[in-house]
N, C-alpha and C positions, 0 to 999 in steps of 0.2 A: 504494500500500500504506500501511496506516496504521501507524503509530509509537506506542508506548506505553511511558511511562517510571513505574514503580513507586521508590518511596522507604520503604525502611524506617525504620521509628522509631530514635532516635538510641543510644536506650538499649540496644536488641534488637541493634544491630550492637557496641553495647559488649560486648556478654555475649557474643556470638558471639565476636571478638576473644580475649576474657578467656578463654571453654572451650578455645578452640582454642591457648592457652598452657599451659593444666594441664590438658588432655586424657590426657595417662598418669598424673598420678596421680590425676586421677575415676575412671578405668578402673581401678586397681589396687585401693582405695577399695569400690568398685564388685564385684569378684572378694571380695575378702577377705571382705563382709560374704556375700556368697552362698555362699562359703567356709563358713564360721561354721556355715550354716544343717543342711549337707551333713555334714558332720563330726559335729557334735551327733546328727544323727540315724543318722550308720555307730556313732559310740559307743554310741549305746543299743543298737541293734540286735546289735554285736559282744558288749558284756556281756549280755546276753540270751541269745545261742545257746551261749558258752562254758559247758560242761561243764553243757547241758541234755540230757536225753534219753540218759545214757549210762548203761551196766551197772557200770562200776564207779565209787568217789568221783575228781571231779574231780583232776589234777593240774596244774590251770592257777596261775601266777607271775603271772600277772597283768602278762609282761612285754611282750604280744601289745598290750593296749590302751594300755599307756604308752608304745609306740611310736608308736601312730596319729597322723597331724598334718596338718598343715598348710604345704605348701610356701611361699615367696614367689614373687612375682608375676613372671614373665617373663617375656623377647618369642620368639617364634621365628621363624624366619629369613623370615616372608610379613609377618614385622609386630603378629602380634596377641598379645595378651595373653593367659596363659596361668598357670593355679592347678591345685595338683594335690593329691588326699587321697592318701597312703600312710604305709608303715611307715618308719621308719630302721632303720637296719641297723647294728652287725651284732648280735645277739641275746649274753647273757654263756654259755649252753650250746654256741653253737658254730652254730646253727641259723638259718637264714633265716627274719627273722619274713615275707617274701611267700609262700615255701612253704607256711608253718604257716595263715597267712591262706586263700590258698588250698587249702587241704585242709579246711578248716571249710566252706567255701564251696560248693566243689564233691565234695567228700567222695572218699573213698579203698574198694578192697576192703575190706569187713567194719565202714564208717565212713561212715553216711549224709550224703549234703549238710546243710549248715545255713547256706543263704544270709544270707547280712549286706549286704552291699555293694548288689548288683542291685535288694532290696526299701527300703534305703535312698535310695534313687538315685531309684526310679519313687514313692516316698512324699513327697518331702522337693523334688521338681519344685519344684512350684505354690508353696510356701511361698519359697524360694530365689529364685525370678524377680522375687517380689513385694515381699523384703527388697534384691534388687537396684536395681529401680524405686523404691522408698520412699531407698535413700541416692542412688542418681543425681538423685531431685529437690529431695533437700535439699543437695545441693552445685551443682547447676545455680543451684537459687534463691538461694542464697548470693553469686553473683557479684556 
């Protein structure tokens, strides 16, 4: 049987070494800006359907969008890294802004849907992968 010995370049096992030391936070790095991308566009989308399409003048506070955000970056218990969009809580009326979220969204008797989040989500894909890919290779190449 023949034998074959491969030697990688010196500097390529550097960098490998090096990623595999700040490998969570390229990954976190990595989330946030895809982050970023996700949120910008649930916020347009959110001020866009608030108090569109109704019979009477809006009564929105404006306190639904200035909840929206941005969690920080965690692990869960398989290991992987993990970013999440939602509202904080708890609303100054007393009200749950994931309720109020959800009822714009998927709408109520007498209270049409006006998706924000689902069309945000299937729009904001391809851009988000690509801002992920564009900072993983300038922190990879940085090494």
């Amino acid at each position: 049987m023949a034998k074959v010995t491969v030697k990688l370049p010196e500097d390529l096992l550097t960098k490998f070494s090096k990623l595999a030391e700040k490998s969570d936070a390229v990954a976190e790095r990595v989330l946030e800006a895809g982050g970023e991308v996700v949120l910008a566009k649930v916020k347009s989308n959110l001020s866009s359907v608030i108090g569109s399409g109704t019979k009477y003048e809006s009564r929105s506070t404006g306190e639904l969008e200035r909840s929206l955000g941005l969690s920080s970056v965690k692990l869960d218990r398989n290991g992987n890294h993990n970013i999440k969009i939602g509202f904080s809580e708890p609303r100054t009326d007393g009200e749950s802004n994931a309720k109020i979220a959800n009822i714009i969204e998927y709408g109520r008797h007498g209270q049409p849907a006006k998706p924000f989040l689902k069309p945000a989500k299937t729009s904001s894909k391809s851009a988000c992968i690509a801002r992920m890919k564009e900072v993983l290779e300038s922190e990879v190449g940085g090494l």
